[in-house]
N, C-alpha and C positions, 0 to 999 in steps of 0.2 A: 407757684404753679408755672411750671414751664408751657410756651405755647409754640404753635411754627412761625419761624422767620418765613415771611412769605411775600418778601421784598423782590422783588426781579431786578437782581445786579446785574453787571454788566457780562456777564454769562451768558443773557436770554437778551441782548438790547433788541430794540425793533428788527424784525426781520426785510427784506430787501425781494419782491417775488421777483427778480431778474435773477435773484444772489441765491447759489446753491440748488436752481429748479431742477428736478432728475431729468436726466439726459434721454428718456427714455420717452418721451414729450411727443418726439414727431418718426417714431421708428416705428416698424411694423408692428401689427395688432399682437398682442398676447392673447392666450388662449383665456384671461381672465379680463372682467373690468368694462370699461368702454372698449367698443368693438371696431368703431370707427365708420359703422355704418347703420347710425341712429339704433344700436342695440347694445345690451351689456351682457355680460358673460358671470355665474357666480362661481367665486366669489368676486364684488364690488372690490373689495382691498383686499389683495391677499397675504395677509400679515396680522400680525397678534393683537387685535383692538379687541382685546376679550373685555364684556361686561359694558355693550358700548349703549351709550344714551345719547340719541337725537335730538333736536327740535328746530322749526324752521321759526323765524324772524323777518317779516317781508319777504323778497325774495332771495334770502340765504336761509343755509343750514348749517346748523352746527355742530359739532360731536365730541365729549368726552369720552374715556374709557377706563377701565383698570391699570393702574400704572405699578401698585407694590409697591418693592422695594426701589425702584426707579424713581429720580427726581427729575422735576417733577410731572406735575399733571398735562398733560397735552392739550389744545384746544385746536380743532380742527375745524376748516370752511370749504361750501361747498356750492356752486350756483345749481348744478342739475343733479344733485343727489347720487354721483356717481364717480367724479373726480375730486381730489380734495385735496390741499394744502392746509401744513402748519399754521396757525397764524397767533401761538402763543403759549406761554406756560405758567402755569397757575404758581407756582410757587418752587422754590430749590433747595430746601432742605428741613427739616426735622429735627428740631431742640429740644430731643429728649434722649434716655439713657439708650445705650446700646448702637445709636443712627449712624457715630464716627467710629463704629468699629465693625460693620457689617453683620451685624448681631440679627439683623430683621430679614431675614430672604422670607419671602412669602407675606411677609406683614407688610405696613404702611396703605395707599390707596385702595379699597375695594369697591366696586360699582358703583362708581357715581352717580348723580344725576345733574342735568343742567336743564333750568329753566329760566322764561322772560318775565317778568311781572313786573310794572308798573316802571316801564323804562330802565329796568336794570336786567343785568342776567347774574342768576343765582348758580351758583356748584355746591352740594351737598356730598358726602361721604364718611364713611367710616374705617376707623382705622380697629385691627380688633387687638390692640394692647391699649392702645391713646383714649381713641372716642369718639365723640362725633363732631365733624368741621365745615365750616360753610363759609364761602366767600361771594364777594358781589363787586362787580363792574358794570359800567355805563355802557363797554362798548367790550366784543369778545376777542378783541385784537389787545385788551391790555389799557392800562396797571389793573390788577386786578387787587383789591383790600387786602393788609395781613389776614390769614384763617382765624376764626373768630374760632374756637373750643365751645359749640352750642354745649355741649356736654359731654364732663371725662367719664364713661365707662367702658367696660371690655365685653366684647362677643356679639356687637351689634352688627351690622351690618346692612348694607343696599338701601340705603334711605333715598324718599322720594320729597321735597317738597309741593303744596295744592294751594291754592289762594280761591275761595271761594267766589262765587257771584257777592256775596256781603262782605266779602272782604276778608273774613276770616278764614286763617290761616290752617296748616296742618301741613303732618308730616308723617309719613308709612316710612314702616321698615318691617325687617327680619329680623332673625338673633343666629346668629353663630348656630350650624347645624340643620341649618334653613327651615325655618320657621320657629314659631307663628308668623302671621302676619297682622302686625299690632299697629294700631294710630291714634296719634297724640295732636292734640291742641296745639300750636305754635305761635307765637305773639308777631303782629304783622310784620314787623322787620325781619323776620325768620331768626333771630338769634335764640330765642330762647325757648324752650318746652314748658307749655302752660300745666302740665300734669301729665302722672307714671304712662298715658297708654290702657287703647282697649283692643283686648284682641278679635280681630274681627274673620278670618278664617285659618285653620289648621286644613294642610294638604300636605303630598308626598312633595318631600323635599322643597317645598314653599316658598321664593324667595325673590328677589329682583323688581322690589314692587314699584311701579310707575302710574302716575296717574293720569284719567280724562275723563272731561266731563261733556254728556251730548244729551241732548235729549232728553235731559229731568233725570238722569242717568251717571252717576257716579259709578267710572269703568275703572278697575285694577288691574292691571296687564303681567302677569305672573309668569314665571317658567318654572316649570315641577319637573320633577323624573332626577335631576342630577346632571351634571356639566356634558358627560358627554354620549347621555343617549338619553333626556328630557323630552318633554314637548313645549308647547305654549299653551297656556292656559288664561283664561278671560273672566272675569268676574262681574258683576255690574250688581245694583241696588238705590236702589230710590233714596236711599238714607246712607251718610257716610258712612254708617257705623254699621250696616247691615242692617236686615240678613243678605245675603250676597245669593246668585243665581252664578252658576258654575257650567263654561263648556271648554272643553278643548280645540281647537281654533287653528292650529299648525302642528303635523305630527309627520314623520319622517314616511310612513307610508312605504309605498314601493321605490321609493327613493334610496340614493347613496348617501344621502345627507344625515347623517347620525347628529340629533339632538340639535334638532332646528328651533333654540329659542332663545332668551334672555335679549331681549332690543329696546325699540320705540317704535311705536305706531303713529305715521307722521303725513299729514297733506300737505300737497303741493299746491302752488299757487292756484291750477285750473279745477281745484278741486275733488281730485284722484287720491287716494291714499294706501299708501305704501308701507309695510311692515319690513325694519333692521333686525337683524338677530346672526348670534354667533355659531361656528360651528369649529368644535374641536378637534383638532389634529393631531397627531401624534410628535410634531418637530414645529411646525411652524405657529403652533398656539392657537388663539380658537381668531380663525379667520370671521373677516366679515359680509354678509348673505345680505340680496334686499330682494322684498317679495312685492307682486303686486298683493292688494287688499281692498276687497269690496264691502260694504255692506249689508247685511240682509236678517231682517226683520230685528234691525238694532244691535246685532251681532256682526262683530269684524272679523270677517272671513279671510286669512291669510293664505297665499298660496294660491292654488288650485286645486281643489277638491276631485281630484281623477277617478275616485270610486264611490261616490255617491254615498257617503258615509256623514257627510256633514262637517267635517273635518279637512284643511288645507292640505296639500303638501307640497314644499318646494320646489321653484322651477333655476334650470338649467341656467336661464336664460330670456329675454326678454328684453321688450321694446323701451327705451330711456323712458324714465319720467318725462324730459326738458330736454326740448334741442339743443344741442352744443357744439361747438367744432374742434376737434383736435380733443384728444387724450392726453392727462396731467396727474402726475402720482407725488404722492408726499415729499418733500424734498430728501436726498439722502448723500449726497457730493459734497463735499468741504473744500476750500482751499485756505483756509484759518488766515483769510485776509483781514477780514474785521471785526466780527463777531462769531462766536458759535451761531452755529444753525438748531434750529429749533428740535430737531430730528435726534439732536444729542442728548442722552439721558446720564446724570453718572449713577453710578451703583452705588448704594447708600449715598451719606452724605455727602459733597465736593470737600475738598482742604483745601481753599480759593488760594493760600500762600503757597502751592507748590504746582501752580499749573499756570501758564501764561499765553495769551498772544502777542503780548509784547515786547518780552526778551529778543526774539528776533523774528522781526518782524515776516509776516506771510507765512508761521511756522506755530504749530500749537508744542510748547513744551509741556513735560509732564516732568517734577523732581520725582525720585526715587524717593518712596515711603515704607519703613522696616516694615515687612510682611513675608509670612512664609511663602505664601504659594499666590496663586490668581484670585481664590475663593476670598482668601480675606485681602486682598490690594485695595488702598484706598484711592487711587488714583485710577479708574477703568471706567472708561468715557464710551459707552454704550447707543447702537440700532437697532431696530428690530431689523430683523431677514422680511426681504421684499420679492414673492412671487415664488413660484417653483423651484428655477434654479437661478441663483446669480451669483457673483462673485466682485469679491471684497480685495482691494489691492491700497498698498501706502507706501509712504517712500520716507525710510525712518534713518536717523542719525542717534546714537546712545555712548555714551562716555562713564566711567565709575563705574561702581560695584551694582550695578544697576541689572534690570531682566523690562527688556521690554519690546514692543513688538503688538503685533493684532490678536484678537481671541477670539472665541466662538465660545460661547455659555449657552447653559439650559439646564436640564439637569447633571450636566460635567463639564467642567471649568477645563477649557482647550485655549492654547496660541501656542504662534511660533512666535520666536522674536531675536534679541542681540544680546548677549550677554559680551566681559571681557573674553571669555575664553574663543567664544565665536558662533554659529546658528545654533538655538535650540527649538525642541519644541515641547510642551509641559499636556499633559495630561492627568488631570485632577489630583495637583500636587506632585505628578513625579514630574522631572524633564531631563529631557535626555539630548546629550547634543549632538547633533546629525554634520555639522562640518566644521570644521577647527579651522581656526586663523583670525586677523584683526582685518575687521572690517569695517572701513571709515563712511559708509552707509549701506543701504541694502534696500530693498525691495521684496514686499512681502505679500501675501496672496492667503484669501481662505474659498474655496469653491463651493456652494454650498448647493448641493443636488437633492430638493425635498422628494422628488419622485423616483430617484433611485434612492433615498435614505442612505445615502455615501459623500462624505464631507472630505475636503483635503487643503493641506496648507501645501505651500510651493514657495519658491523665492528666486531671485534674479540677483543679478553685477548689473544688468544694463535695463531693464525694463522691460525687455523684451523678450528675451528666453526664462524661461520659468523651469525649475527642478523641482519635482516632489520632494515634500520633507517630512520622512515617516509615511506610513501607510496611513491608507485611508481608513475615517473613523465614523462610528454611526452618532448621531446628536439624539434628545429627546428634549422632551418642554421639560419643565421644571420649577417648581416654586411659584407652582402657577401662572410662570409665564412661556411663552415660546423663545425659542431659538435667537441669541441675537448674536452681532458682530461688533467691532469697536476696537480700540484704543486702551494701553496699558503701561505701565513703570512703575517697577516696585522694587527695594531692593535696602544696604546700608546706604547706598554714595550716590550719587551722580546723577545723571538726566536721560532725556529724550527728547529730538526734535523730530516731528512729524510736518512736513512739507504739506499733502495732502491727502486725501479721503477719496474713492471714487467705488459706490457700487454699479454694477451691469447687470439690468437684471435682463436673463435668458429667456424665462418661461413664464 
């Protein structure tokens, strides 16, 4: 039985918070996020952490998310629940069939979950060909244990680990098609499932189950309706196993907010608590929301209830959790001085012998690996898109029979790049070349406008003047993931050297 490699090679070494912090740190307020004056704006991140699970540890927080076909898992840190930093990646690749040839778009990581228990933090998920995987570390900055295979089946999904007040263990989940929602016994080191599972409630589209426990109160934190016009939904029961008591808790309301659910319900140090959840987009993937949430008569009230229905609905905006100073977003600039930045994902599996920062040094090379088009390149070193609009620039060298250059994926495989013959630009599998002649490097550009829905690649001789190349194109999420940008070379022969990375985000 094959299991994942989920060694953290020299791919992911420790990160460096001086090294790669986005440039976007001390510039004026975006219209999202930390405001800059003790308020946030939603979304909190705006970028593709679809499926994301909270929880705080003293005074941090932490966050996984969906990651797919992308390796691998993220782990995020946060002091005031609103700016956040990389600070690690759970594993880089997947030894099993189909991973080194791009076989799985849409498969690999689904809804994680992360929990503290008893001096370790646990990561639970499901993969729906593999099965189900857990891993545990002392500390959420890394090493984190190879993934342990709790169990090979297919169609699971959103598993939660619980640790009782006695100690005993348990684990929810859903199945492929969202729901039930079933829970199994689990033996205290969480590896293993003590028996098949009891199903404790069927609802619309049923899924993403998370647990808490208050008040003699076993609470399931549910989002029903479907990805992207759901609600939140709350369950609670004196008994793990039920019968469960049912309300709806966060609904889109008079709101723009289509399908305000699937998070964590999470307290801050002074006792206030705060509800995460996703919202899906059409290009940028399901961004990240955070709500205030109060209590009332044992029921977590998300949102603000504006029509006296009982029920939340999302706010705009709102006062921080935690005071903070200065505004900080995920790292996303490279200059391939020492290590990858955490922020890099590759697309399926990596081929560690055709990709270097060593060869020359301050320069991430990419060899050419035989693939038709972008969709199957095994070599495409991946970001998500950060904010409204930003724009993605690199400074590339390519020799051989080589196709390389920046992309933009989602659901259609885009880049410009450098071929022998000279600029092109590929559009899901065609490419077309826009300027003839050898070019002994280039400069290349993706503009990425989510509020006009209009994407474009451009390129430069000198850095500084930029030409369009091709008209501009519309992007979509895709594969259940949003919009990303990144790094590519594929081809019979030759290489790519990439100098560095720099996004600007706009908006």
């Amino acid at each position: 039985m094959k299991a994942f490699n989920a060694s953290v090679t020299s791919l992911l070494l420790a990160f460096s918070l001086a090294q790669n912090i986005n440039a976007q740190t001390a510039s004026a307020p975006l219209s999202w996020g930390d405001q800059n004056d003790g308020t946030f704006a939603n979304p909190v991140l705006n970028a593709d952490f679809s499926d994301p699970d909270i929880i705080r540890v003293g005074e941090k927080f932490y966050m996984v998310a969906s990651d797919f076909h992308f390796m691998g898992m993220q782990v995020l840190e946060s002091d005031d629940m609103v700016n956040w930093r990389y600070i690690s990646q759970i594993y880089n690749r997947i030894d099993e069939p189909g991973w080194n040839d791009n076989q799985h778009y849409g498969g690999g990581s689904w809804a994680p979950a992360i929990r503290f228990h008893d001096g370790r933090f646990y990561v639970y998920f499901c993969t729906p060909d593999e099965g189900l995987y857990m891993t545990t570390a002392t500390s959420a900055s890394g090493p984190w244990e190879p993934l342990h295979l709790v169990k090979r089946v297919g169609k699971w999904e959103d598993p939660c680990p619980f640790w009782d007040d006695d100690g005993q263990a348990y684990l929810g989940r859903s199945q492929h098609g969202a729901g039930p929602i079933i829970v199994h016994k689990m033996s205290a080191d969480g590896r293993e499932l003590l028996d098949e599972g009891k199903t404790v409630y069927r609802g619309p589209v049923a899924e993403g189950t998370k647990w808490l426990k208050r008040g003699g109160y076993y609470f399931l934190i549910i989002p029903e309706g479907g990805v992207s016009s759901g609600w939140q939904t709350v369950l609670r029961a004196r008994n793990i196993y039920g019968p469960y008591e049912r309300r709806i808790m966060l609904e889109r309301g008079s709101t723009d907010i289509n399908g305000p659910h699937q998070g964590s319900l999470v307290d801050a140090p002074d006792g206030s608590w705060w509800f995460y959840h996703f919202q899906d987009t059409p290009e940028r993937g399901r961004v990240l929301h955070l709500q205030p949430a109060r209590w009332l008569d044992e029921w977590p009230l998300m949102g603000v209830d504006k029509d006296g229905n009982g029920i939340g609905e999302p706010v705009s905006s709102w006062q921080k959790p935690i005071k903070s100073a200065g505004r900080s977003l995920p790292q996303t600039d490279d200059d391939f001085s020492s290590s990858l930045g955490l922020q890099w994902q590759w697309n399926h599996n990596p081929w560690d012998e055709a990709w270097s920062l060593t060869e020359r040094k301050g320069f991430l090379t990419l060899h050419a690996l035989p693939a038709k088009n972008l969709q199957e390149s095994h070599n495409m070193l991946m970001q998500k898109v950060m904010g409204y609009v930003c724009e993605s620039t690199t400074l590339v060298e390519a020799r051989g029979k080589s196709f390389a250059g920046i992309a933009c994926t989602g659901r259609e495989f885009r880049g410009i790049g450098l071929t022998q013959e000279g600029i092109f630009v590929e559009s899901d599998g065609q490419r077309t070349l826009v300027k003839k002649g050898h070019f002994k490097r280039l400069y290349l550009r993706v503009t990425n406008d989510c509020l006009r829905h209009t994407h474009q690649f451009s390129y430069s001789l000198d850095g500084k003047t930029f030409q369009p190349a091709g008209e501009p194109f519309p992007m979509h999420n895709g594969h259940w993931k949003g919009i990303r940008v990144g790094l590519f070379c594929y081809g019979n022969s030759g290489l790519a050297r990439f100098d560095y990375f720099k996004m600007e985000i706009k908006e």
